[in-house]
C-alpha positions in Angstrom: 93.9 114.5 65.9 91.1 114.2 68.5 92.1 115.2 72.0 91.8 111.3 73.3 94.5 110.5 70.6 97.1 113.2 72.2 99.6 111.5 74.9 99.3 113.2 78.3 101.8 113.8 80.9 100.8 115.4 84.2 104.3 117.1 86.0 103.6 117.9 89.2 105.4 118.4 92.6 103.2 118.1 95.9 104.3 119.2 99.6 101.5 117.9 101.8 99.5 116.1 98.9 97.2 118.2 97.6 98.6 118.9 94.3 99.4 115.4 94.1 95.6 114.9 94.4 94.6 116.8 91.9 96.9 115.0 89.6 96.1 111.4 90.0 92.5 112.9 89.5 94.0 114.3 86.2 95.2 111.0 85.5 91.9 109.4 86.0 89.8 111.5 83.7 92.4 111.9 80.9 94.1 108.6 81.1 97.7 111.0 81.2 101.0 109.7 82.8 102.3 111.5 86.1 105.7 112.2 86.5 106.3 113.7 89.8 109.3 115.9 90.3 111.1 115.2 93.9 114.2 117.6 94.7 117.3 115.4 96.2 117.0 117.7 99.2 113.3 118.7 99.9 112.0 121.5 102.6 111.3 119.6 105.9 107.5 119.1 106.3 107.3 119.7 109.6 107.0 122.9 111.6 106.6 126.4 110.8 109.9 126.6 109.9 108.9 124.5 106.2 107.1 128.0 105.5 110.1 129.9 106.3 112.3 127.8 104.3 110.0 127.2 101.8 109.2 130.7 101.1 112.6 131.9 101.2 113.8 129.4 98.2 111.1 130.8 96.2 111.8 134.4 96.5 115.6 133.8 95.9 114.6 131.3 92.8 115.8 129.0 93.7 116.4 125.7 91.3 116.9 122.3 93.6 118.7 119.5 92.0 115.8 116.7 91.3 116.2 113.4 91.5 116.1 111.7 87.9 113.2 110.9 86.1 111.9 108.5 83.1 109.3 110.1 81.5 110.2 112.8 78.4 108.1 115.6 78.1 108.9 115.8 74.0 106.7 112.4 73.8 104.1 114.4 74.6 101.3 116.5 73.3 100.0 117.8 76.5 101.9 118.8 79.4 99.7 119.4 82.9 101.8 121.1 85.3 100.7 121.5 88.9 102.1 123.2 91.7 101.8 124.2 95.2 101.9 127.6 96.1 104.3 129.3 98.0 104.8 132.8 98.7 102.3 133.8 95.6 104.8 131.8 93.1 105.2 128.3 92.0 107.1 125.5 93.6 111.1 125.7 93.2 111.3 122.5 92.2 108.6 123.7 89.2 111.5 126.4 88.8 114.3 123.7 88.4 112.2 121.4 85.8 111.1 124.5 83.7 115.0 125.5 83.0 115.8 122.1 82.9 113.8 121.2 80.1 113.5 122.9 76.7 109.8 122.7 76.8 108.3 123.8 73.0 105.5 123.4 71.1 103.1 121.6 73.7 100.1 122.2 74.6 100.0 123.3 78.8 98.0 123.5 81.1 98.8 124.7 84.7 96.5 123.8 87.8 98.2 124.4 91.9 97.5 124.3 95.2 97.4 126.9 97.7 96.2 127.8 101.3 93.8 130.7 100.3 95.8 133.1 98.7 95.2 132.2 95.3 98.0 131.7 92.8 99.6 134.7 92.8 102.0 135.5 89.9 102.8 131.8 89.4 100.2 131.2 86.7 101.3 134.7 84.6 105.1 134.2 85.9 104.9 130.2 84.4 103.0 131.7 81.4 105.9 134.0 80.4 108.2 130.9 81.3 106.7 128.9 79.2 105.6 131.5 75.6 106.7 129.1 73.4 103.9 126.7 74.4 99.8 127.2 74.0 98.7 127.1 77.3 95.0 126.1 77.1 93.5 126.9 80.4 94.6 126.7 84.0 92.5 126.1 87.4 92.8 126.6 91.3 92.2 124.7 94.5 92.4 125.5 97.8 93.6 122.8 100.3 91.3 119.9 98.8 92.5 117.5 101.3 90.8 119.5 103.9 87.9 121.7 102.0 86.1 118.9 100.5 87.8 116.5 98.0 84.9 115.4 96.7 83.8 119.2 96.0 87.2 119.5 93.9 87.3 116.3 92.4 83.7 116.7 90.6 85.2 120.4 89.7 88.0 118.9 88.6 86.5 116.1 86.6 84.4 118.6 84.6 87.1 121.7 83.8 89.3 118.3 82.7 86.8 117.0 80.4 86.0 121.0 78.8 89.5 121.5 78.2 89.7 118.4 76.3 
């Protein structure tokens, strides 16, 4: 089965919209459905205090409820998960979907969002999350709403189309 045959589902969660960039770009190029995750009770996007809070979920892994969605992941051959990054780790509300959902057998891959500290563990940490799974490659961005989103989206457009 050609790669333009297999369905596509981009799962993402996005604080200040950059991962949420990246994805609709995804969607664009691969023709893939989005299904983004939103926690009942999200960090407050104001402030420093969001990195306080924000940070702190992470470290103590947290898993926030999330608000219900309609797209299953087993209808799909590909799975694109994108994340923000916070405190070198992936979104909780990545956390919450990953032991949620009995995700097997697909083929992932992971892109995210940071501020300039690269991704951290999240990438190896989502890896071992997710061994039952071929995860076929896996790219970074740093804050593409302000460094340039043409830049990322004509970086984007082409790792897209070699991973396909």
């Amino acid at each position: 089965m050609q790669s333009r045959d297999l369905k596509k589902l981009i799962i993402f969660y996005s604080f200040e919209g950059n991962t949420k960039f990246i994805a609709e770009g995804i969607k664009d190029i691969a023709g893939a459905d989005l299904l983004e995750l939103k926690p009942k009770k999200d960090v407050n996007t104001k402030g420093f205090m969001k990195y306080v809070w924000g940070g702190t979920q992470v470290i103590m892994g947290k898993k926030p409820e999330l608000e219900s969605f309609d797209k299953n992941p087993d209808n799909y051959d590909i799975l694109f998960i994108g994340t923000p990054i916070w405190a070198s780790r992936y979104a909780p509300a990545i956390n919450s979907f990953i032991h949620k959902e009995s995700i097997k057998g697909k083929k992932i891959v992971l892109f995210c969002c940071h501020a300039g500290g690269g991704n951290g563990k999240a990438f190896s940490t989502l890896k071992e999350q997710l061994k039952d799974n071929d995860v076929i490659g896996s790219i970074e961005f740093q804050n593409p709403l302000k460094n340039g989103k043409d830049e990322a989206a004509a970086r984007l457009e082409k790792w897209v189309k070699e991973i396909l």
